[in-house]
C-alpha positions in Angstrom: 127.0 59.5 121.2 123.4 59.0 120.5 121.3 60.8 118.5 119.4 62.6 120.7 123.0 63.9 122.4 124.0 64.9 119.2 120.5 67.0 119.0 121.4 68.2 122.0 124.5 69.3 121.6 123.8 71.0 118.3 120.4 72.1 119.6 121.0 73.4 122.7 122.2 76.8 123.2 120.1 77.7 119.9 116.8 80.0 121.2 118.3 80.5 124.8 115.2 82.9 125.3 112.5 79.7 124.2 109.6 79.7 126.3 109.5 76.0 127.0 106.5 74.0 127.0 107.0 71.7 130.0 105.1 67.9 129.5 104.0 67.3 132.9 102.9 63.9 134.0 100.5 62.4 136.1 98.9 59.1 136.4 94.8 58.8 135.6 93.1 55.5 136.4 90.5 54.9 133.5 86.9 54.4 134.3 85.5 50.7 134.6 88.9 49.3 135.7 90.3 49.9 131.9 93.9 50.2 133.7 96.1 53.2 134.5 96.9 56.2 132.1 100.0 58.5 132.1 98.5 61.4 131.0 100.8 64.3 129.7 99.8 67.6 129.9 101.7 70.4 127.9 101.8 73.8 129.2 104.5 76.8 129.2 103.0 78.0 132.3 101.3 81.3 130.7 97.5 81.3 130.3 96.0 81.0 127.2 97.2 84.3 125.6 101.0 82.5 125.0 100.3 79.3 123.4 102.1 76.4 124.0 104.9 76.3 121.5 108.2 73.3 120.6 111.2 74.4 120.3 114.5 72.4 121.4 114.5 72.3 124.8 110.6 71.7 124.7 111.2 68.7 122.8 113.7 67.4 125.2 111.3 67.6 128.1 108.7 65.5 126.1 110.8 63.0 125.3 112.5 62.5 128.7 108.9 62.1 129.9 108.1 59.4 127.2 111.2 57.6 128.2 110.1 57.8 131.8 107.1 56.6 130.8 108.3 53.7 128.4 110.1 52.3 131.0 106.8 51.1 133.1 105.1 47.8 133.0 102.2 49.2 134.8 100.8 51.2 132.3 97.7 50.7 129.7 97.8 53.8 127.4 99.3 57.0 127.6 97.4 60.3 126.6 98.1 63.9 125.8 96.6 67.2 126.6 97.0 70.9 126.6 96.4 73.3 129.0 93.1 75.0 129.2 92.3 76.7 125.3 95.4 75.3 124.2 96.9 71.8 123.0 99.7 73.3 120.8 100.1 75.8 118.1 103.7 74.4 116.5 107.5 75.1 116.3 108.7 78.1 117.9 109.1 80.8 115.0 111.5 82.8 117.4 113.5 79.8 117.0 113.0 79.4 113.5 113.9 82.4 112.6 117.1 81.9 115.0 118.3 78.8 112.6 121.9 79.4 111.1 122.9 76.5 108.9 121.3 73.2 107.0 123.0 71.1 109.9 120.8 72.7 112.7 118.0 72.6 110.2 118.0 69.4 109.5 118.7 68.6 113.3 115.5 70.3 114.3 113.2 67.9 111.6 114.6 64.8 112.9 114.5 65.9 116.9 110.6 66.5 116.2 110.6 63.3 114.2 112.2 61.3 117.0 110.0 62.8 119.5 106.6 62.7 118.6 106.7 59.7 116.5 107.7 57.7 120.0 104.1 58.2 120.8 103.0 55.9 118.3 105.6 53.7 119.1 105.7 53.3 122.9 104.2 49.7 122.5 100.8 51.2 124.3 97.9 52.5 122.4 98.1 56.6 122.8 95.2 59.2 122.6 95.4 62.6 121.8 92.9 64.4 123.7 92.9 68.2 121.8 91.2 70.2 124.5 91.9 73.6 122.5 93.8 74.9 119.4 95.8 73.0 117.5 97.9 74.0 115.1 100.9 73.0 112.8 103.5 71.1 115.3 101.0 71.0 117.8 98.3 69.6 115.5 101.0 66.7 114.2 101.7 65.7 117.8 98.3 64.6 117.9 98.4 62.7 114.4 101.7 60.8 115.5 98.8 59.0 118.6 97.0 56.0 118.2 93.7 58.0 118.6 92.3 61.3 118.8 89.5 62.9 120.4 88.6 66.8 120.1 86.5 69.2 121.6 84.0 71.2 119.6 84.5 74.2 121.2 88.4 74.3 119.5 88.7 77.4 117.6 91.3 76.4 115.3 92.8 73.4 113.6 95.3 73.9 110.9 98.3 73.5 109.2 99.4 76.4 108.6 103.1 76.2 107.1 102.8 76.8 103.7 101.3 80.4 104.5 104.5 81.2 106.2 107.0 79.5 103.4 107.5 76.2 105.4 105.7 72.6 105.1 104.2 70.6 108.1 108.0 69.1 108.9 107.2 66.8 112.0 104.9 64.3 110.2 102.2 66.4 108.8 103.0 65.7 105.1 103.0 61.6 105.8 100.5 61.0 108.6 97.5 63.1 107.6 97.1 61.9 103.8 96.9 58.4 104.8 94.7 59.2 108.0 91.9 61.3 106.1 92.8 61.2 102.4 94.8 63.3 99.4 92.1 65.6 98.7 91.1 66.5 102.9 95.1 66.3 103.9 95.6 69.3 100.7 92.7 71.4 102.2 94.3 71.6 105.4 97.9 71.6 104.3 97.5 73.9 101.2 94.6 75.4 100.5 93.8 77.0 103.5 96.6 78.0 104.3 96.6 79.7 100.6 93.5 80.8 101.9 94.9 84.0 103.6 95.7 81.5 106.4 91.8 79.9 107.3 91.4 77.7 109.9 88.8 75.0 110.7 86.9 74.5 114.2 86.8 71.5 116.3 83.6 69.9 114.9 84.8 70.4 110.9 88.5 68.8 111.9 85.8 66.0 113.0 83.9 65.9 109.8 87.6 65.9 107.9 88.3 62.5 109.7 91.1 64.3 112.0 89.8 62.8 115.1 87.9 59.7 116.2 85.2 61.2 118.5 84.0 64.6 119.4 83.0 66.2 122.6 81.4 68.8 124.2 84.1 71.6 126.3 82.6 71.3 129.7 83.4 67.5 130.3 85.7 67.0 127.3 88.4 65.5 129.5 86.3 63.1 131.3 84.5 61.9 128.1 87.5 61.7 126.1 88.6 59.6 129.6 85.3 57.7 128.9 85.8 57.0 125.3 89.2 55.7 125.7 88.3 53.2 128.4 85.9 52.0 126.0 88.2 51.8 123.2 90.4 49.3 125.5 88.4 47.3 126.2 87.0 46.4 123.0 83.3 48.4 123.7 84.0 51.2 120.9 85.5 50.3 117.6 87.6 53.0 115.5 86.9 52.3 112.1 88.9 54.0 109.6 88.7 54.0 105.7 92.0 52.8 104.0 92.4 56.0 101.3 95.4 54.0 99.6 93.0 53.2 96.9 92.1 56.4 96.2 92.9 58.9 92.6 96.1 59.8 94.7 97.8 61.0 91.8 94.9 63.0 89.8 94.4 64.2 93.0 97.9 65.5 93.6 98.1 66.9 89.7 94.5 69.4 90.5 96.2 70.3 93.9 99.2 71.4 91.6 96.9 73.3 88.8 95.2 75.3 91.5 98.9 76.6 93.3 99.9 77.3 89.6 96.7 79.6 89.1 97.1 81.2 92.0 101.2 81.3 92.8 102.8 80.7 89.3 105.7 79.4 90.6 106.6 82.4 93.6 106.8 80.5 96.6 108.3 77.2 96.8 106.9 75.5 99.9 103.6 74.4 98.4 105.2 72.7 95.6 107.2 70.8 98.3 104.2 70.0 100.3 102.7 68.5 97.0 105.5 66.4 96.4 105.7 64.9 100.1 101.8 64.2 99.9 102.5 62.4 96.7 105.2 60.6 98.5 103.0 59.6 101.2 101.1 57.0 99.7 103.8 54.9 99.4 106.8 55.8 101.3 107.7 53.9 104.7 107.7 56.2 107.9 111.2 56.5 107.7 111.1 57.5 104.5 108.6 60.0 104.3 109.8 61.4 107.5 113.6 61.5 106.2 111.7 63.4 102.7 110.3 66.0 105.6 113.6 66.6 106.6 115.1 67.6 103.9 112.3 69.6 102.8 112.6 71.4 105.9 115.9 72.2 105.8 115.9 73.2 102.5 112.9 75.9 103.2 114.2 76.9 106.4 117.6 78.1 104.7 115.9 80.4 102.7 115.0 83.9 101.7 110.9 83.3 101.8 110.8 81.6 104.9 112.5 84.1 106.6 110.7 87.0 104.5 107.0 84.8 105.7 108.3 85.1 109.2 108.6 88.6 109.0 105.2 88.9 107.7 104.0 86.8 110.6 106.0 89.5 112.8 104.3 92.3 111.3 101.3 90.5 111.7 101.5 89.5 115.1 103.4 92.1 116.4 103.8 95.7 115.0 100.1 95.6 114.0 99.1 95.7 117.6 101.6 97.9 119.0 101.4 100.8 116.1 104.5 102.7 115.3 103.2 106.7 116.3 100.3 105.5 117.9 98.9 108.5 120.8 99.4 107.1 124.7 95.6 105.0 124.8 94.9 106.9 127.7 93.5 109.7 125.9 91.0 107.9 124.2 87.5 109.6 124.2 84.5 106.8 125.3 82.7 106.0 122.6 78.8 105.1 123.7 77.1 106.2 120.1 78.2 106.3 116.5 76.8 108.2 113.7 77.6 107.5 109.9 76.9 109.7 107.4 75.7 108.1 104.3 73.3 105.0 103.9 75.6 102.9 101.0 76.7 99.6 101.0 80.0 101.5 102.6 78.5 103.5 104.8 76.0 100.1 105.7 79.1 97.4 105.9 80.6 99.5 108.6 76.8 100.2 110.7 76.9 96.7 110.9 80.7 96.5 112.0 80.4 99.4 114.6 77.0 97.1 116.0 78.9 93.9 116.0 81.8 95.0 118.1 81.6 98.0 119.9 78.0 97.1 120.9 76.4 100.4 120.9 73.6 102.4 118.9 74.6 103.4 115.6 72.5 105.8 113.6 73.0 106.3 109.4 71.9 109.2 107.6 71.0 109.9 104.0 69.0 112.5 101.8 65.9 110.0 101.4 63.6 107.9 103.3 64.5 105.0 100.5 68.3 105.2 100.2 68.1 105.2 104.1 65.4 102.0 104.3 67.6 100.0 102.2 70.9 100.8 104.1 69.1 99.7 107.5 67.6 96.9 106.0 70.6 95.7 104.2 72.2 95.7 107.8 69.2 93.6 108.9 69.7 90.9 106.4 73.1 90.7 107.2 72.1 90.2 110.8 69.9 87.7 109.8 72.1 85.8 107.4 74.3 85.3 110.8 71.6 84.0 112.8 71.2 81.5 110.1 74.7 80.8 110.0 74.4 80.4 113.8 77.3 83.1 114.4 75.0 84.9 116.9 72.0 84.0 118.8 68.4 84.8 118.4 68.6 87.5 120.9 71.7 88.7 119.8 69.9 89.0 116.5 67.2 90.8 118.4 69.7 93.4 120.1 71.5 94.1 117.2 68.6 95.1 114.4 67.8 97.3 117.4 71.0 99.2 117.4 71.6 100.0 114.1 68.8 102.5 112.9 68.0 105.6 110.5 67.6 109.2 110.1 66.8 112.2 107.7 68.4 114.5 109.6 71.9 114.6 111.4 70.4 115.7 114.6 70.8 112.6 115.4 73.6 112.9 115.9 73.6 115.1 118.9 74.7 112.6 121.4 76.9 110.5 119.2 80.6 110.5 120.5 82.2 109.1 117.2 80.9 110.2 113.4 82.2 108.4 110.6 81.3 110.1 106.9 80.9 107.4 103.9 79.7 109.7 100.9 80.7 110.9 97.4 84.5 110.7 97.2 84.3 114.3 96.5 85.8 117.1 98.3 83.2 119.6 98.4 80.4 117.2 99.0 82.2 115.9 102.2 83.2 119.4 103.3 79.8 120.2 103.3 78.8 117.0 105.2 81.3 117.9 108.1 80.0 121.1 108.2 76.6 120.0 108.9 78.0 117.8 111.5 79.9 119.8 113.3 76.4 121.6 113.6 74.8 119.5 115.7 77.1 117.6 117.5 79.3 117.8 120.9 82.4 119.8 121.2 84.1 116.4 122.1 82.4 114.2 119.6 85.3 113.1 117.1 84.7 113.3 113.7 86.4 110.1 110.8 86.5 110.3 106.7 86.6 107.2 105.4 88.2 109.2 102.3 90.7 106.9 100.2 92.7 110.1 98.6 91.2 113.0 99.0 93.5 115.4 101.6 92.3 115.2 105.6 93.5 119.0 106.2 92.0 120.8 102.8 88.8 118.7 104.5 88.7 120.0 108.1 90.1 123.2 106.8 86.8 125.2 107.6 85.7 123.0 110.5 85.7 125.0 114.0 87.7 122.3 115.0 90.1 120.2 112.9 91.9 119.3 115.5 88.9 116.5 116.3 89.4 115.3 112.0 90.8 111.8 111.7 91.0 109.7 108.7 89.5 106.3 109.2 90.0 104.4 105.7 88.2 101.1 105.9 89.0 98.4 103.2 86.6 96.7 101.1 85.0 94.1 102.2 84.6 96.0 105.4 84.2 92.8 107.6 87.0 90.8 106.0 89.9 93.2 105.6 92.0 93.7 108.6 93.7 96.7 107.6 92.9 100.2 108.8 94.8 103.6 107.5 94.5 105.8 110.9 95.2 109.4 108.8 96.7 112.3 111.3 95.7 116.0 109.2 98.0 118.9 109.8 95.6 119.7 113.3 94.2 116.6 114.5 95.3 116.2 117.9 96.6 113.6 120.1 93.3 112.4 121.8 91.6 112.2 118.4 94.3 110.1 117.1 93.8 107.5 120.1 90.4 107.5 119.8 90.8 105.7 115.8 93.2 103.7 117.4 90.7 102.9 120.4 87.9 102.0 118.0 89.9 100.3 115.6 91.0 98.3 118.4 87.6 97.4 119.3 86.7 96.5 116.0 89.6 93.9 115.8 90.9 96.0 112.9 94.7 96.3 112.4 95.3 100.2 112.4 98.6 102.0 111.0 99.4 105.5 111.2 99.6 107.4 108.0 100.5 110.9 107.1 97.8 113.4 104.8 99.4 112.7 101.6 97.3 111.8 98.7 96.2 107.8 98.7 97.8 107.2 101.7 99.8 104.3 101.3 98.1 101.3 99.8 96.2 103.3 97.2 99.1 105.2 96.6 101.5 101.8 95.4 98.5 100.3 93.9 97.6 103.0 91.6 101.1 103.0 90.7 101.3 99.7 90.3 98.2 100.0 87.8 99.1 103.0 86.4 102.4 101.7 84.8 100.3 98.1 83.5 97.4 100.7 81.9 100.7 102.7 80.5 102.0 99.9 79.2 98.7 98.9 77.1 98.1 102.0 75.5 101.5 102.2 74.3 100.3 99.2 72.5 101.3 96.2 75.0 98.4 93.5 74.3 96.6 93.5 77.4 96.6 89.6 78.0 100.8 90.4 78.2 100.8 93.2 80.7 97.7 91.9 82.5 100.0 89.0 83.4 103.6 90.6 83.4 103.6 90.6 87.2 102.0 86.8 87.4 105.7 85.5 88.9 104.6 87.0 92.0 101.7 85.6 93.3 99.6 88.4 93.7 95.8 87.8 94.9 94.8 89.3 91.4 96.3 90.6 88.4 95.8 95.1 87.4 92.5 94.6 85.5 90.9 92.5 87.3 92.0 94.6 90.8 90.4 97.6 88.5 87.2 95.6 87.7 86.8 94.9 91.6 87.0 98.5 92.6 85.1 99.4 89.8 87.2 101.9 86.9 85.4 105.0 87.6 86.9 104.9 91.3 90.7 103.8 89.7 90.0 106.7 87.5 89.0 109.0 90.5 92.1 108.3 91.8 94.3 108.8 89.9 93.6 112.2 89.1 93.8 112.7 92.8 97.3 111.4 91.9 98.3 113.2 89.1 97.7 116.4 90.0 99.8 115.9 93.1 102.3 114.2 91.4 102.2 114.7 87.5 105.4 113.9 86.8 104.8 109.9 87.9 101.0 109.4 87.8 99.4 109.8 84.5 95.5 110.0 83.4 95.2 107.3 80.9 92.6 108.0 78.3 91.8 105.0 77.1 90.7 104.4 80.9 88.6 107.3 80.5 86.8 105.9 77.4 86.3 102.4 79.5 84.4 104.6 82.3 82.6 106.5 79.8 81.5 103.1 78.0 79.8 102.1 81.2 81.3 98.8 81.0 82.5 97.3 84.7 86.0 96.4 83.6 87.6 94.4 80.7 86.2 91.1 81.7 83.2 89.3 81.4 81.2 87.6 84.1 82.5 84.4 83.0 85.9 86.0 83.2 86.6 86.1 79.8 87.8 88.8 77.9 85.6 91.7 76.8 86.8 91.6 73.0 84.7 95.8 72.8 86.5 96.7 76.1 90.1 95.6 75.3 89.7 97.4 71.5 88.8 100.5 74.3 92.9 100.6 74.7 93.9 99.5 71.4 96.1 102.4 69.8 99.8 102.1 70.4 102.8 101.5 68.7 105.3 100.8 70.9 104.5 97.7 72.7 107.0 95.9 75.7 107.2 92.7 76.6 106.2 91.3 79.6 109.9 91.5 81.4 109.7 95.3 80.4 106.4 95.8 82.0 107.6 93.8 85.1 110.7 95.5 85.0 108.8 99.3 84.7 106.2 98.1 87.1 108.5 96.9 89.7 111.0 100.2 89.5 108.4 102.5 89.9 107.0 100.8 93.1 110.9 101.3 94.4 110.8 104.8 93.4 107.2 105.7 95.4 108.2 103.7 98.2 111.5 105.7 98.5 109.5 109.0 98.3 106.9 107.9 100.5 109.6 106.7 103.4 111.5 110.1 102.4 108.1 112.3 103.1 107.5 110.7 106.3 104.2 109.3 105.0 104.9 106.3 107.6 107.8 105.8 110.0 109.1 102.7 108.3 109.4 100.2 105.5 107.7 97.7 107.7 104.7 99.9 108.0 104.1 99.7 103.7 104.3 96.0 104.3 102.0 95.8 106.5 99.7 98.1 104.8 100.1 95.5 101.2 99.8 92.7 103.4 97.0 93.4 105.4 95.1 96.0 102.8 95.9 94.5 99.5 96.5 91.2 100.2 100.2 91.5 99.3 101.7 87.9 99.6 102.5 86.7 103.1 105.5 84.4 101.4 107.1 87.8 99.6 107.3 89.5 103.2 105.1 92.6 101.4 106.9 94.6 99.2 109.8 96.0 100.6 111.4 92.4 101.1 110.6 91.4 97.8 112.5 95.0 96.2 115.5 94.2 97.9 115.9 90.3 97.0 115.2 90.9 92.9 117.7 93.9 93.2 115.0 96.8 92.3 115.2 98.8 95.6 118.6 101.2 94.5 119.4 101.0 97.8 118.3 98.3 100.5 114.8 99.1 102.4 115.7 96.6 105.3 119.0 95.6 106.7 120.3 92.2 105.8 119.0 89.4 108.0 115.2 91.1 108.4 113.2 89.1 105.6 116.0 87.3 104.8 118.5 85.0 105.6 121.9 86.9 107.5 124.2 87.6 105.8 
């Protein structure tokens, strides 16, 4: 039995629910009699909004067409396409998360192998023609061509299998090194990806030296048509630089220094991707590809792939269909937003509110110069995007002229959605709602952008609390995704879909959280901290708890998470914290002395140590090690998520996860939190049943 029977056989009944991506054929004569093309086009037969995806039955269509194909004389080149917005976005994650043994995983490497690499090998040249996104198996059918062309209007090129526990499996790891270099093939293959995920457009996979030629989207197809013609017949030479010669291996070691910084060691994939790129300079095809195999199937029958396709589920699914989440049909029109306070807050979300929702937006503060500079801070944001060219001049124009000021809140009159941004103080904001509720409609709903303080004690002398929602943004407003949608004891149903209307419309991913103090991600994190800043003035050195928890591959270690929200607001906190909770949340007093000092942290701008701030916690006598503080750390994170699931504070584990994915940049590879607490044994009793994050059991 051949190979490709054996695939099959193996292969076959795996995914029965694949959506397969068919690769339909037709034949396109090139301009100035350069010969006849068959021209594959992929498409599942959805529109753009389900990519085009390769799984095993995909797989088998393609190559059943490229055998079809290699067995005519007639033909000068083949070329491949996607449907409109899409050329291919990879493997089939449903699949991959379907995969029950090393034989099927390995299977699947060497099917994709087999198939796509028959494109370079069909004794025709072959041009990859990448109308639209492009990503991970999709982007290395392309790279397996003779040529490339791509369309600037693409939206995003990557590899994006590292972020997700996996490496580019299907020739990534072998092809693009040598085609554009060590150093471009690890930004696309690693660093990105470690990048919370970043993608490159059309024009900048151009610049990288992914593809030969660019074109414009409206006549992409025929140009590309054009281009290869030309190419045929000798009238356009591809030159390409051999990168052979290159600092392959210094380049390789610096890749590896970086993922230490950032990952010390907590998810494996990268390190494999290294070592293939390595490989790549002077393995054979076979080789290399046979390496990708084996790393592949190695990753695939494992614990963090399966915990990073989770995270991508979170991601991609719960986040837009939120657990608790009102019917959307109650959802007040909003046509005018108000926003109480002129900060860099309050300013960050003017501009936000402008940006996406496209309607006025009016900020309010006690002078005429805290209010100038919130509106002109907007206004040089604006204008920083015009020179970026991510908006036009006119949209420029229309934007400055939505976002303005005013003294008073009667501006508010007409609004239909007030968010406040002031003092984290309970009084203060109180008093602010008060003033609100003043002046504007009966149905105008009202948002705190409160990070602890209680959503009922707030609205408690409101008219009507039952139009109070919490709306807690993240910092940077514009980057992170994550939105806590707060329900108090009386907001109502039609409030509720409202936040989730607007975040919707802000592209924000919104989860429903209970009024309990912090909420959820400021809740674990001021744990989290708590128990480091414990540690140290028990007389831990700092440098030893600061980098207890390194093993994990958090974005940032305690301190320097406390430096970026800035100690006074940790502090704030956690006295929010420990007077609901005394018992698990303590006041540290050395932190107290640091807020007093005026310093912004324990580091300096250089980030090195600030030798007066450390001696600030100096003190104890009874020091851990760094085991014991990730040992203390990591068992009280099980114990708050326990009472927080217990209190109803969300309606599931995968709801925290989300929230430390998406809020605090938990990492993608450790599933959030939840999966990680079950794997190293500190949850006392499992959070997720096995098999979810991890592999059946």
């Amino acid at each position: 039995m051949s190979d490709i029977e054996t695939w099959r056989a193996l292969l076959s009944d795996r995914n029965s629910g694949e959506v397969v991506t068919k690769a339909l054929v037709r034949d396109v004569e090139l301009p100035g009699g350069a010969g006849t093309m068959a021209l594959i086009t992929f498409d599942n037969g959805f529109d753009h909004t389900k990519p085009n995806t390769f799984g095993p039955h995909g797989l088998f269509a393609l190559n059943g067409a490229l055998s079809e194909i290699a067995a005519r004389t007639d033909l000068v080149a083949v070329g491949v396409t996607g449907k409109p917005f899409i050329f291919g976005v990879g493997a089939d994650l449903n699949g991959a998360a379907q995969v029950a043994s090393r034989e099927e995983a390995l299977a699947i490497g060497a099917l994709g192998h087999h198939v796509f690499r028959r494109l370079g090998e069909l004794g025709i040249p072959s041009f990859a023609f990448v109308n639209g996104a492009a990503m991970g198996g999709g982007l290395e059918v392309a790279l397996h061509c003779t040529y490339r062309t791509i369309s600037s209007g693409v939206p995003a090129v990557a590899l994006p299998e590292c972020f997700l526990g996996l490496v580019p499996g299907w020739g990534g790891t072998q092809l693009l090194p040598r085609l554009v270099g060590p150093a471009n093939a690890i930004k696309l293959i690693i660093e990105n990806p470690l990048a919370q995920n970043r993608m490159v457009k059309g024009a900048q996979a151009f610049e990288l030296g992914v593809a030969d030629a660019l074109f414009e989207p409206a006549d992409f197809l025929e140009e590309s048509l054009r281009w290869a013609a030309r190419v045929l017949q000798g009238a356009e030479q591809v030159a390409r630089p051999d990168h052979t010669a290159a600092d392959w291996d210094k380049t390789v070691a610096d890749a590896r220094f970086l993922v230490d910084l950032k990952l010390h060691g907590s998810s494996p994939a990268p390190y494999r991707a290294l070592d293939l790129i390595a490989l790549a300079r002077t393995a054979s095809r076979d080789e290399g590809f046979a390496a990708e195999d084996e790393a592949l199937a190695g990753l695939l029958m494992s614990d963090e792939l399966r915990a990073g396709l989770y995270s991508f589920d979170l991601v991609q699914r719960r986040a837009k269909r939120p657990a608790g989440a009102p019917d959307k049909a109650l959802a007040r029109k909003v046509t005018k937003v108000g926003v109480v306070g002129a900060g860099l807050m309050a300013s960050q979300m003017a501009l936000l509110f402008a940006r996406r929702l496209e309607v006025p937006v009016v900020l309010t503060d006690l002078d005429q110069a805290r209010l100038d500079k919130g509106v002109g801070y907007v206004h040089a944001e604006v204008d920083k995007l015009l020179g970026k060219g991510r908006v036009s001049a006119d949209q420029a124009n229309r934007l400055k002229a939505l976002v303005t000021g005013s003294l008073t809140k009667d501006a508010f009159a007409d609004a239909d959605f007030v968010i406040e941004a002031v003092f984290e103080d309970l009084a203060v904001k109180k008093q602010v709602f008060a003033e609100v509720e003043a002046v504007v409609r009966a149905d105008c709903t009202l948002a705190t952008n409160t990070s602890s303080l209680s959503l009922t004690e707030m609205g408690a002398g409101l008219a009507h609390p039952e139009r109070l929602v919490g709306f807690h943004f993240f910092n940077p407003v514009a980057v992170m995704p994550l939105l806590e949608i707060v329900k108090g004891a009386a907001t109502d149903d039609a409030t509720l879909a409202t936040a989730f209307a607007v975040g919707r419309s802000l592209r924000k991913s919104s989860v429903l959280v209970k009024d309990a103090p912090a909420f959820v991600v400021n809740r674990l994190l001021t744990r989290f901290m708590g128990e480091v800043i414990s540690a140290v003035d028990e007389g831990t050195p700092l440098e030893t708890a600061e980098h207890a928890l390194d093993g994990l591959g958090l974005p940032m270690t305690p301190f320097a998470l406390l430096q970026l929200v800035g100690p006074a607001v940790g502090m704030h906190v956690a006295e929010t914290l420990h007077e609901a909770f005394p018992d698990r949340f303590g006041v540290s007093a050395n932190l107290a002395k640091l807020v007093a000092s005026g310093k912004p942290g324990v580091y300096r701008p250089d980030f090195s140590l600030d030798a007066e701030a450390v001696a600030l916690f100096a003190g104890g006598s009874a020091p851990s090690t760094a085991e014991q503080v990730r040992e203390r750390v990591l068992a009280a994170l099980s114990e708050e998520i326990r009472l927080m699931l217990d209190e109803g504070v969300v309606a599931a584990p995968q709801d925290i996860d989300l929230c430390m994915i998406l809020g605090a940049g938990w990492p993608f590879h450790l599933g959030g939190i939840t999966p990680y607490l079950d794997r190293s044994g500190h949850s006392s009793s499992r959070f997720l049943p096995p098999g979810v994050a991890s592999l059946p059991a």
